[in-house]
N, C-alpha and C positions, 0 to 999 in steps of 0.2 A: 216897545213891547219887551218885556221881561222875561227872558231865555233862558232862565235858572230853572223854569220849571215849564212841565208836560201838559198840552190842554190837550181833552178829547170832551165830548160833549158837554157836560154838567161839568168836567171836573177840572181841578187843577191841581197839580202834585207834580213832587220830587221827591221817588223812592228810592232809594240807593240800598246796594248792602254788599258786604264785604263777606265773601264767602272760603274759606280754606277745604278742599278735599285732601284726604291722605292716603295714599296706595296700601293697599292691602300688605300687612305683617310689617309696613312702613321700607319694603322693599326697595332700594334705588334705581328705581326706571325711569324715570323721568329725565331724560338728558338725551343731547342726540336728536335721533329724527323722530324718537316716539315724543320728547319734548311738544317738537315744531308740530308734531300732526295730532296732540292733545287743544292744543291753542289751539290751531285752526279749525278742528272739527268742532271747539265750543265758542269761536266765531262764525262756524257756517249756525249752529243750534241759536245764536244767539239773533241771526240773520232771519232763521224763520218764524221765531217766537214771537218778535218784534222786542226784545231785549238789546239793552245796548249796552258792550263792555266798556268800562274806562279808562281800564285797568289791568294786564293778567300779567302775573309772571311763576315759573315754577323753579322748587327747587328740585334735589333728587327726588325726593318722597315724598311730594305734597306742592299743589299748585294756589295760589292766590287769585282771587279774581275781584273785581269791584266793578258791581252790577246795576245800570238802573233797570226797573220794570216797570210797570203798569200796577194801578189799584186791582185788575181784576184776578192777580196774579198769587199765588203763594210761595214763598222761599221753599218751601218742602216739599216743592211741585217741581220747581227750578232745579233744586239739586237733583233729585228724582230722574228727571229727562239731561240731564246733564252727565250722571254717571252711568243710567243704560245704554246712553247712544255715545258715547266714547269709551265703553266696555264692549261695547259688539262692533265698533271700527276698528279697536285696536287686535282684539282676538283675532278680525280676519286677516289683518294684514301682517301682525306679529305673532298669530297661533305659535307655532315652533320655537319661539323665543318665550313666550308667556307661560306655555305650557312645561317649560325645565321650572320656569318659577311658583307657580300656582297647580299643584299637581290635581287636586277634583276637582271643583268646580270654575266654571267660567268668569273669573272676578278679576279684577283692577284695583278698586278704590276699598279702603276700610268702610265698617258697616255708618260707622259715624259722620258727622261732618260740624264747622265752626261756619257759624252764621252770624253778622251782627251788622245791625241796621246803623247806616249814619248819617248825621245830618251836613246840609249842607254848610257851614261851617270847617268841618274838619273833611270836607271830601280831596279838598288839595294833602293834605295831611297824608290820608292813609292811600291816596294815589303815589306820592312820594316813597310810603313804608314800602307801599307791593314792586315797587322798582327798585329798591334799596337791597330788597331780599335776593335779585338774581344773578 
């Protein structure tokens, strides 16, 4: 059996994609225990979606991740549910801290995000790059 790739009914696939988020005004938050509790809450997100990380690491201002998903999925669906639900974990627990940085609104991540699909080929590759960065 060949384990490179995902069956569910009809299909067979290997989606992967290497995603970068970047903190709002490119702020260095990211280190420390807001670091550790960015991972884990987009391993608990990635736990329920049924997405599987392969990959995460962050730097101050911007975090790496390499993603596989599902055909029924969309990248701008992922990033979507990935930067609402680690903006309203981090505001509760780091409100007072977030709030000297971010003075109106309730934000974390820049409005953007780097998305790029890879194949399986260069997936050892850019698992290497996303560990090399932290």
């Amino acid at each position: 059996m060949d384990n490179r790739y995902n069956r569910h009914n009809r299909r067979k696939y290997s989606l992967k994609v290497h995603i970068v988020l970047v903190t709002k005004y490119r702020k260095q938050l990211l280190k420390g225990s807001i670091a550790d509790d960015v991972k884990q809450k987009i391993f608990n997100i990635a736990n329920t979606y049924g997405y599987e990380i392969i990959a995460i690491e962050t730097d101050k201002d911007h975090i790496h991740f390499l993603l596989s998903y599902d055909t029924t999925d969309r990248v701008c669906d992922i990033v979507k549910i990935v930067k609402q639900e680690t903006t309203y974990y981090l505001w509760h627990k780091y409100g007072s801290l977030l709030s000297k940085q971010y003075w109106k609104k309730k934000k974390f991540w820049s409005d953007g995000y780097f998305a790029c699909s890879i194949g399986e080929v260069s997936s050892a590759t850019i698992q290497k790059y996303i560990e090399s960065q932290g």
